[in-house]
C-alpha positions as a Markdown table, in Angstrom:
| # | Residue | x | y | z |
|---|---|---|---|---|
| 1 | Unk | 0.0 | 0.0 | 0.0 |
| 2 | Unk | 3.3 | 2.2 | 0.8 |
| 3 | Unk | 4.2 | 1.9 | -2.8 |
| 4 | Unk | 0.7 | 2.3 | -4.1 |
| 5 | Unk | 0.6 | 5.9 | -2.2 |
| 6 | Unk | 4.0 | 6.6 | -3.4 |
| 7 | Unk | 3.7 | 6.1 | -6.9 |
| 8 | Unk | 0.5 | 8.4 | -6.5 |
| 9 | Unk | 2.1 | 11.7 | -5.2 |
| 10 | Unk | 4.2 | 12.9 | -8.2 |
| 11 | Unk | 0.7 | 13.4 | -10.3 |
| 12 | Unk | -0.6 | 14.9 | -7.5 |
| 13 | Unk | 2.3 | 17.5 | -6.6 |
| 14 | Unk | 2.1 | 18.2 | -11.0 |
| 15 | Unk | -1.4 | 19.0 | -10.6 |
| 16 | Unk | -0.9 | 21.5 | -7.6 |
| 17 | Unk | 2.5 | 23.2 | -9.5 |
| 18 | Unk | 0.3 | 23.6 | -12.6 |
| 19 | Unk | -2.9 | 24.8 | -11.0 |
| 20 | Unk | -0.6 | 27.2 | -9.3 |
| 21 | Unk | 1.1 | 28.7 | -12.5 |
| 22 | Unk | -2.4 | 28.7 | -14.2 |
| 23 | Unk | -3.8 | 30.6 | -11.1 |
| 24 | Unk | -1.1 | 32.9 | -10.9 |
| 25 | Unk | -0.7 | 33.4 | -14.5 |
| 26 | Unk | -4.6 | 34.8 | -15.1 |
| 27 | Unk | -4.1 | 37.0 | -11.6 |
| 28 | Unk | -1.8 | 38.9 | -13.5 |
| 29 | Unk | -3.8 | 38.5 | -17.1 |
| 30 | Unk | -6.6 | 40.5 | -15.1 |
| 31 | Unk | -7.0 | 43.6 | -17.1 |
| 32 | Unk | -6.2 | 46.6 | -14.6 |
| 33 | Unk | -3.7 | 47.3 | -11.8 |
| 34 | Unk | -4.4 | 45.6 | -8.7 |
| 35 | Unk | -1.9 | 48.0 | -6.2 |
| 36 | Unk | -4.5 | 50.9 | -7.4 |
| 37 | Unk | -7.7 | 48.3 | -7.8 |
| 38 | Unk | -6.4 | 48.0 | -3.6 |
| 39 | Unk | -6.1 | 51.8 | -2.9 |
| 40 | Unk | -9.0 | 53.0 | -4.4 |
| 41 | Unk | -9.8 | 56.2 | -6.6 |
| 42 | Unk | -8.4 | 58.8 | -4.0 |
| 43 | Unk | -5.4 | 57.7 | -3.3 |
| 44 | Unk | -2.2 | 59.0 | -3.7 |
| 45 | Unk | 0.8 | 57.4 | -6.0 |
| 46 | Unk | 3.2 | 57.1 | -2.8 |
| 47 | Unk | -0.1 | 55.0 | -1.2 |
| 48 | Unk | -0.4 | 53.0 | -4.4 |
| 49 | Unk | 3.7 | 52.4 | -5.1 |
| 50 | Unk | 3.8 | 50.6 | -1.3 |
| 51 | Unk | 0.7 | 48.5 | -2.1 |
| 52 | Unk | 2.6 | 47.4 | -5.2 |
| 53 | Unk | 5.9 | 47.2 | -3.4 |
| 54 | Unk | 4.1 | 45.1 | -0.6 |
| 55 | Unk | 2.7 | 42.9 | -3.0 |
| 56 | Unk | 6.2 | 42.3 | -5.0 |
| 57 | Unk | 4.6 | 43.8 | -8.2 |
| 58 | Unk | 7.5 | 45.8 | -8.7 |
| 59 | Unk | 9.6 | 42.7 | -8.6 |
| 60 | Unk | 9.9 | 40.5 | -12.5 |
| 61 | Unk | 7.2 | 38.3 | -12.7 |
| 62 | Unk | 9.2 | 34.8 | -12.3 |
| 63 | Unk | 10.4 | 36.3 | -9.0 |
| 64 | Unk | 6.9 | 37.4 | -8.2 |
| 65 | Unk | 5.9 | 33.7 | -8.7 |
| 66 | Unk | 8.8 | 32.1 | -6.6 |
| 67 | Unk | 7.9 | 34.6 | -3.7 |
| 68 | Unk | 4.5 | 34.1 | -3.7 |
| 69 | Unk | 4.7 | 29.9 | -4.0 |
| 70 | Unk | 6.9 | 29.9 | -1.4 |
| 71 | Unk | 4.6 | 32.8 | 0.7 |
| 72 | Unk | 2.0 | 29.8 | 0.2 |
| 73 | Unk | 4.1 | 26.8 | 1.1 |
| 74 | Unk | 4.8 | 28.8 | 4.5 |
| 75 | Unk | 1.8 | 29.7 | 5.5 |
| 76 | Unk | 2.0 | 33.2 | 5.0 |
| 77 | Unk | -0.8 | 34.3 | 2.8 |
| 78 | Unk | -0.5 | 38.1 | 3.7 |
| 79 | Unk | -3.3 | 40.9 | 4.6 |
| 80 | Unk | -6.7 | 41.4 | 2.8 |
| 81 | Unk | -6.8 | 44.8 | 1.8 |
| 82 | Unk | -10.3 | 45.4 | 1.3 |
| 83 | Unk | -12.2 | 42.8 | 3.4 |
| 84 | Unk | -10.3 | 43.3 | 6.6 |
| 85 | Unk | -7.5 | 41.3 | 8.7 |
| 86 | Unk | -4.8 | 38.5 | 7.9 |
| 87 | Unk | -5.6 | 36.0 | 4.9 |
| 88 | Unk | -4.9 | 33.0 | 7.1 |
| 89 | Unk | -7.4 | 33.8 | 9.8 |
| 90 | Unk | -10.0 | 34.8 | 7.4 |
| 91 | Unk | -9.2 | 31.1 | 5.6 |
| 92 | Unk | -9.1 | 29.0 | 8.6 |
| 93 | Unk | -12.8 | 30.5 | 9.8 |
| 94 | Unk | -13.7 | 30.1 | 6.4 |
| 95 | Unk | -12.3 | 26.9 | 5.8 |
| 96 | Unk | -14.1 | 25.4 | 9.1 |
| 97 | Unk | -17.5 | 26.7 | 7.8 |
| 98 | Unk | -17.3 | 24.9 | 4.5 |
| 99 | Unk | -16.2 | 21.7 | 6.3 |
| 100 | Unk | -18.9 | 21.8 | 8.2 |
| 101 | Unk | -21.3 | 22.4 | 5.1 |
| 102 | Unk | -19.7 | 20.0 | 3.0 |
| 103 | Unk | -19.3 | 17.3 | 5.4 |
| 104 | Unk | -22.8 | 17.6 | 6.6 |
| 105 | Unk | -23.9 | 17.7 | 2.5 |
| 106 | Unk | -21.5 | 14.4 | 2.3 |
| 107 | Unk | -23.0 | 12.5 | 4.8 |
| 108 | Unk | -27.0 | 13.5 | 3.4 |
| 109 | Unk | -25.6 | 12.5 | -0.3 |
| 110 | Unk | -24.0 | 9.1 | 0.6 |
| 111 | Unk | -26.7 | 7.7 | 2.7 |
| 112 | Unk | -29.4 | 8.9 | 0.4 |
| 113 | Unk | -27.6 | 7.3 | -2.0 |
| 114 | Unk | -27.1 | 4.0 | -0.9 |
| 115 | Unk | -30.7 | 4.0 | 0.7 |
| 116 | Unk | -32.2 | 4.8 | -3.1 |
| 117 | Unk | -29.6 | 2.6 | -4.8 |
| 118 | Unk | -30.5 | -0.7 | -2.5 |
| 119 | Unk | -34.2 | 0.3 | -2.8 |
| 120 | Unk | -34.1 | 0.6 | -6.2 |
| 121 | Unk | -31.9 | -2.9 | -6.8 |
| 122 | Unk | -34.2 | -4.9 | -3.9 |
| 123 | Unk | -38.0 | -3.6 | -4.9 |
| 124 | Unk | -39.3 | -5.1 | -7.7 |
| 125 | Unk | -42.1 | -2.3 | -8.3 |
| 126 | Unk | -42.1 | -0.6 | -11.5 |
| 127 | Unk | -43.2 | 2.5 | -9.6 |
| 128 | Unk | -40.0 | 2.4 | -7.3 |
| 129 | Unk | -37.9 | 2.2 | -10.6 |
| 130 | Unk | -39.8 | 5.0 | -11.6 |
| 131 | Unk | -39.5 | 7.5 | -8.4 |
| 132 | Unk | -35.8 | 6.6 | -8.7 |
| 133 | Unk | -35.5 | 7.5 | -12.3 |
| 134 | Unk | -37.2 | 10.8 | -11.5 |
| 135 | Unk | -35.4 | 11.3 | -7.9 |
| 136 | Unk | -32.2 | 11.2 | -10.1 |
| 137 | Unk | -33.2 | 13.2 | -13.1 |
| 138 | Unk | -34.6 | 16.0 | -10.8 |
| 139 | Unk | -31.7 | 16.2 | -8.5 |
| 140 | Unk | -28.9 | 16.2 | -11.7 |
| 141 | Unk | -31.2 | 18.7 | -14.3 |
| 142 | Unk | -32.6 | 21.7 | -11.8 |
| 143 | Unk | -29.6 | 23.9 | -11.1 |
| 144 | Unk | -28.2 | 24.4 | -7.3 |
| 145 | Unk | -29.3 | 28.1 | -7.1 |
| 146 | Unk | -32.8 | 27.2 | -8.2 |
| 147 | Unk | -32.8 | 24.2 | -5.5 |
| 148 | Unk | -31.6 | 26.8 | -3.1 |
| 149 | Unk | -34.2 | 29.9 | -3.6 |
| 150 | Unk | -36.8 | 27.3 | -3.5 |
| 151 | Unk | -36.1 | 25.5 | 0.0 |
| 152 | Unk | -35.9 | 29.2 | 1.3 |
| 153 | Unk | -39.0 | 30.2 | 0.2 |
| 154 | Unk | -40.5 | 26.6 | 1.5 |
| 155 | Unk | -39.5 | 26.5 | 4.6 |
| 156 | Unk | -38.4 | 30.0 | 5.8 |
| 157 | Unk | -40.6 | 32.0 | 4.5 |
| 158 | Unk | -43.9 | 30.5 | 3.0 |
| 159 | Unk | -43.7 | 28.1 | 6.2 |
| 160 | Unk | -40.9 | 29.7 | 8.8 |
| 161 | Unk | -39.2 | 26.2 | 10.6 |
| 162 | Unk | -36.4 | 26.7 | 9.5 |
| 163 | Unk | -33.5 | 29.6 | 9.3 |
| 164 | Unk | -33.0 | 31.0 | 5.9 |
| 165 | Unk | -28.8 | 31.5 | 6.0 |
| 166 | Unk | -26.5 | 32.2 | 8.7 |
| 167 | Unk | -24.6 | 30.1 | 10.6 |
| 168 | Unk | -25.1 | 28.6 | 14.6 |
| 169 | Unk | -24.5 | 31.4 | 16.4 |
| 170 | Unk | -22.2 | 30.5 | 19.5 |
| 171 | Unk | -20.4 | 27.8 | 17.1 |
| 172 | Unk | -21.5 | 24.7 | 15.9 |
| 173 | Unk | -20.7 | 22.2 | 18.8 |
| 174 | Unk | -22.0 | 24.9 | 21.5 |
| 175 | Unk | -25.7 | 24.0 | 20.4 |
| 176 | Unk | -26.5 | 20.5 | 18.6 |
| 177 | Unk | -30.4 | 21.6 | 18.5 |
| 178 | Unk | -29.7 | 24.4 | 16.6 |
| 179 | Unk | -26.9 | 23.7 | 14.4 |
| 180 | Unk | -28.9 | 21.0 | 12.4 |
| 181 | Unk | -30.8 | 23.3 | 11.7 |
| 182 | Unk | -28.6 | 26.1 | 10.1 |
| 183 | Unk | -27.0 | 22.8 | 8.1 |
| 184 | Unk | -30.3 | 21.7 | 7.0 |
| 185 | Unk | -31.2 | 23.7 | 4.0 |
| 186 | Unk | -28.0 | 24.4 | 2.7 |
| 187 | Unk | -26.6 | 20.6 | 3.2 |
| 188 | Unk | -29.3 | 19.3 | 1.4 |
| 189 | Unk | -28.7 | 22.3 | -1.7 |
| 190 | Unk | -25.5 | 21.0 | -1.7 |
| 191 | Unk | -26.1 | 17.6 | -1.7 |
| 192 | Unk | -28.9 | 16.3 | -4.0 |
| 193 | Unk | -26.7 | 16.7 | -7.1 |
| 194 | Unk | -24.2 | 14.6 | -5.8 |
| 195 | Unk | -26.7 | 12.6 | -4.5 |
| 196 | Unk | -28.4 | 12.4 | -8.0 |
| 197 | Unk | -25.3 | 11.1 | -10.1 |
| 198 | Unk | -24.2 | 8.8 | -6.8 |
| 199 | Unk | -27.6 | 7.0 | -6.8 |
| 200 | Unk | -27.5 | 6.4 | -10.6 |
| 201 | Unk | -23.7 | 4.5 | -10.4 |
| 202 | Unk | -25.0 | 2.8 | -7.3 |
| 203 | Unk | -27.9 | 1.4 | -8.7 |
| 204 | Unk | -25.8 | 0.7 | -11.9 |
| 205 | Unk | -23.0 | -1.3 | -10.1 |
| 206 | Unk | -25.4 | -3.3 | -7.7 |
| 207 | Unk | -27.2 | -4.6 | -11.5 |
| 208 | Unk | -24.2 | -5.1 | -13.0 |
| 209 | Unk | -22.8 | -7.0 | -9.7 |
| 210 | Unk | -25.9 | -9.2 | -9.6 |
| 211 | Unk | -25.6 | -10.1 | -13.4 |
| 212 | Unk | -22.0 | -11.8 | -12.4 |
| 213 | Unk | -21.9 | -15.6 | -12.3 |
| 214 | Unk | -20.7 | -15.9 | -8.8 |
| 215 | Unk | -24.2 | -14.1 | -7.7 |
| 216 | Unk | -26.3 | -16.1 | -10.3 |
| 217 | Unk | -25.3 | -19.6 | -8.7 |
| 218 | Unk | -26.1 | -17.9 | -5.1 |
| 219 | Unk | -29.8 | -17.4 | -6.5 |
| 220 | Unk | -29.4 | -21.1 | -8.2 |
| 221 | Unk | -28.9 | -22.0 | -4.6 |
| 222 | Unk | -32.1 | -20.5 | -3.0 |
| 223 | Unk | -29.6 | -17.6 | -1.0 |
| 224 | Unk | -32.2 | -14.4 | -0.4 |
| 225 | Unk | -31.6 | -11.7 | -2.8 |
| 226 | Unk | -31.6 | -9.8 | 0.0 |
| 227 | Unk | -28.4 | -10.9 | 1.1 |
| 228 | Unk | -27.0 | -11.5 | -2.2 |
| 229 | Unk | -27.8 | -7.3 | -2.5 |
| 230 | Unk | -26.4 | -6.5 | 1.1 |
| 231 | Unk | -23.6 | -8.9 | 1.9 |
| 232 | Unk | -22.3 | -9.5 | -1.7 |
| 233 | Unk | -23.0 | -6.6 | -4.9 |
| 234 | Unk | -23.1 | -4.1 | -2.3 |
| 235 | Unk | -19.6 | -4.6 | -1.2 |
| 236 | Unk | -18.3 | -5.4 | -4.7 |
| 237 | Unk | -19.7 | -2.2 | -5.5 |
| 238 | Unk | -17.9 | -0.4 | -3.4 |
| 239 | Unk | -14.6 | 0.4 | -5.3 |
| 240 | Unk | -16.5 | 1.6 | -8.6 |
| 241 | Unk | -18.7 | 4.0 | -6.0 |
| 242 | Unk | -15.7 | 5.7 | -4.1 |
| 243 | Unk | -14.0 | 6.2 | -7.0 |
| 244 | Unk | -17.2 | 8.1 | -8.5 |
| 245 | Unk | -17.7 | 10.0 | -4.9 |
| 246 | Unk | -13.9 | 11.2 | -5.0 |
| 247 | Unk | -15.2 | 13.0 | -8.3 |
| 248 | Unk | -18.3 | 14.4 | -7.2 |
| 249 | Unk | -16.6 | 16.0 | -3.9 |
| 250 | Unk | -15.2 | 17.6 | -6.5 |
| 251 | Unk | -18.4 | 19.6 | -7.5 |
| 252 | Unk | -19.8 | 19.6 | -4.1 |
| 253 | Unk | -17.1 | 21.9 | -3.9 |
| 254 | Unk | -17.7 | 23.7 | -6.6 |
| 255 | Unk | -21.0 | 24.2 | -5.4 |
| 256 | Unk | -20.4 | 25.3 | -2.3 |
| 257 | Unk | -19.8 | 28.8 | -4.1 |
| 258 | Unk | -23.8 | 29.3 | -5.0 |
| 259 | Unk | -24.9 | 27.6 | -1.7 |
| 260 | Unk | -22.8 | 29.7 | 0.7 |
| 261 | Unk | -23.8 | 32.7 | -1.4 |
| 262 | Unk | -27.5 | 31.8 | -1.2 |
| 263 | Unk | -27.5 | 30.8 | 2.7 |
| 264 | Unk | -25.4 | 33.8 | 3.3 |
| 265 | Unk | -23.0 | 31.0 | 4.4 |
| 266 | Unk | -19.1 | 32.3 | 5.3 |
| 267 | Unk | -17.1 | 29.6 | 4.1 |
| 268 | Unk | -14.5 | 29.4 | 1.9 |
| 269 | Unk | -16.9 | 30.2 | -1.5 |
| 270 | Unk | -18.4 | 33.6 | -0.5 |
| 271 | Unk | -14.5 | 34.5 | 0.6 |
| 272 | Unk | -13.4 | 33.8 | -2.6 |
| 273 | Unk | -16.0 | 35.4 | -4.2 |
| 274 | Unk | -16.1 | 38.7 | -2.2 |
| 275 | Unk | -12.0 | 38.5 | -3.1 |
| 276 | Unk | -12.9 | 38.0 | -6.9 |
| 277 | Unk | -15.7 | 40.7 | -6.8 |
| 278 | Unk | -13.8 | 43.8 | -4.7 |
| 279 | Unk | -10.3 | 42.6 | -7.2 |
| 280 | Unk | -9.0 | 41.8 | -3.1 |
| 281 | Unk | -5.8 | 40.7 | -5.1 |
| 282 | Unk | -4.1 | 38.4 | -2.3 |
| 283 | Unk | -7.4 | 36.7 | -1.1 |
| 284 | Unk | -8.4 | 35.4 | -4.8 |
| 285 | Unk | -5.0 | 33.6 | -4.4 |
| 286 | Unk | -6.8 | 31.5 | -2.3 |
| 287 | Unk | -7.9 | 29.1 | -5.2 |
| 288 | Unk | -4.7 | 27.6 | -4.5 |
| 289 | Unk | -6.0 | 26.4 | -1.4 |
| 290 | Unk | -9.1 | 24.5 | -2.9 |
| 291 | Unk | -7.3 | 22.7 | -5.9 |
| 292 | Unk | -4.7 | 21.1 | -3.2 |
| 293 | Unk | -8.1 | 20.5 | -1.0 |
| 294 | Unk | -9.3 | 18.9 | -4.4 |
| 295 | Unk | -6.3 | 17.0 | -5.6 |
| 296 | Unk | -6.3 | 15.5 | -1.6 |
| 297 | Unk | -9.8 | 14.4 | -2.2 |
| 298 | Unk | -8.4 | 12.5 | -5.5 |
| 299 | Unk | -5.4 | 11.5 | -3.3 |
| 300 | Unk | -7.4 | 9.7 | -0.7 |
| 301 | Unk | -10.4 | 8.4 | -3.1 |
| 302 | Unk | -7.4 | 6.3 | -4.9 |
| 303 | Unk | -6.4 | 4.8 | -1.4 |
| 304 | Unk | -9.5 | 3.7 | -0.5 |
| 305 | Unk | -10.3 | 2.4 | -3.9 |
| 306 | Unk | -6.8 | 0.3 | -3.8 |
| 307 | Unk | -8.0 | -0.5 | 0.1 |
| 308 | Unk | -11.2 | -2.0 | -1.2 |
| 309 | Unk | -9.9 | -3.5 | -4.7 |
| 310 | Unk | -6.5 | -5.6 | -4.1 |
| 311 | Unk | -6.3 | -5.3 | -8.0 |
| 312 | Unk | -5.8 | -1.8 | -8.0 |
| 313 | Unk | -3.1 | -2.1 | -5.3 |
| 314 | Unk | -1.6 | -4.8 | -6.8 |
| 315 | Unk | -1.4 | -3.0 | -10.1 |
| 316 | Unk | 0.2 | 0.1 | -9.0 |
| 317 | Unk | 3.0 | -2.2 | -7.5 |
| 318 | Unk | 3.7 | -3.6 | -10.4 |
């Protein structure tokens, strides 16, 4: 397993170095100056030369790269100029919010998932096939921010039971009772997509599992097709299903943006975006930070699949 991980990290440290040429390279295609973006319309040049001189814009740009990769690799991420106070604080409360939404979101997508999956697979109802088909469809065709607009209007506003944004005031372990529901409506934004496209794989893997000969000499046998479901596709199934989650963490993500804009959510997304709207030059370098959270994802979706499947393991050894 050692090896397996080894042979893994060189793609993954490629991806990060590329992502964080690409990344710097369009900060600095970004028509306009950012040291006088920063200082705003009064100020003076001396104001506007130490913003530039702060930032290293004065230096060449390789240089400006080098210092700024290794500013990154340290930890130090610098001041935000126009939303207030160091980078990394404003990223570690931000990062913790969108943990907690996309963990939460996880959770709801993965256990709907299975639960529609092994319902489809077990029921032999046409009208369960059907509610499935359309669960999925649904979930994958209406966009998040339409999903989102509609749950607030549902449920805070035409019927008020739950909060329409925000997040548990006091913290999120201070009150259980009331941090479910600040996660509610937003979690479950963010999750039927991913819930959507899971449920379709898992439904496809558990058919194709029971189609295999091992399972149709268990029927031959008289064993349950409850069991055959539950204690042999189901874990077959596995491998094919976590490599297909690893990927859609990837858009729940990505989603996160229009969800923690919606639910006036602080996570990670809405600082990103209030950097990318005000042209807050040092916090948009943030996007750094979710492509390595990304290719980590990647990174630990391949272990477990090798964890699950020997074959993959065994392959990447060779």
């Amino acid at each position: 397993m050692l090896r397996f991980v080894i042979s893994r990290l060189p793609s993954a440290v490629a991806v990060l170095f590329l992502a964080s040429v690409l990344i710097f390279g369009l900060l600095r295609l970004v028509p306009g100056d950012p040291a006088t973006t920063l200082a705003g319309p009064d100020a003076s040049p001396e104001v506007v030369e130490t913003i530039r001189v702060s930032l290293g814009l004065d230096r060449p740009v390789w240089e400006q790269y080098v210092l700024w990769l290794g500013n990154v690799l340290t930890g130090d991420l610098g001041r935000s100029y126009l939303i207030g106070g160091e980078i990394g604080t404003l990223v570690a409360a931000g990062l913790v919010n969108t943990l907690w939404l996309a963990g939460a979101a996880l959770v709801l997508a993965v256990g709907l998932s299975l639960v529609v999956g092994v319902a489809a697979v077990l029921s032999r109802a046409r009208w369960v096939d059907t509610v499935v088909t359309g669960f999925t469809t649904l979930a994958l065709a209406v966009p998040t921010f339409v999903t989102g607009v509609v749950l607030v209007l549902l449920f805070a506003v035409a019927f008020p039971v739950l909060p329409s944004g925000g997040t548990p005031p006091g913290g999120f372990l201070a009150r259980p009772d009331l941090t479910w529901q600040y996660l509610l409506l937003p979690a479950v934004c963010l999750a039927l997509p991913v819930a959507g496209a899971l449920s379709r794989f898992v439904v496809e893997s558990l058919r194709t599992e029971l189609a295999q000969p091992y399972v149709l000499t268990a029927r031959a046998l008289g064993v349950p097709r409850r069991r055959l479901v539950l204690a042999h596709a189901l874990p077959a199934a596995l491998p094919t299903v976590a490599t297909v989650l690893g990927l859609q963490i990837g858009n729940l993500l990505g989603g996160a943006v229009l969800v923690e804009l919606i639910f006036t959510w602080p996570g990670l997304g809405q600082l990103i975006e209030q950097g990318i709207s005000r042209r807050d030059y040092p916090v948009v370098q943030v996007l750094l930070l979710s492509v390595a959270v990304f290719v980590a994802v990647q990174l630990v979706t391949d272990i477990l699949h090798a964890a699950l499947d020997p074959r993959v393991r065994i392959g990447g050894n060779a």
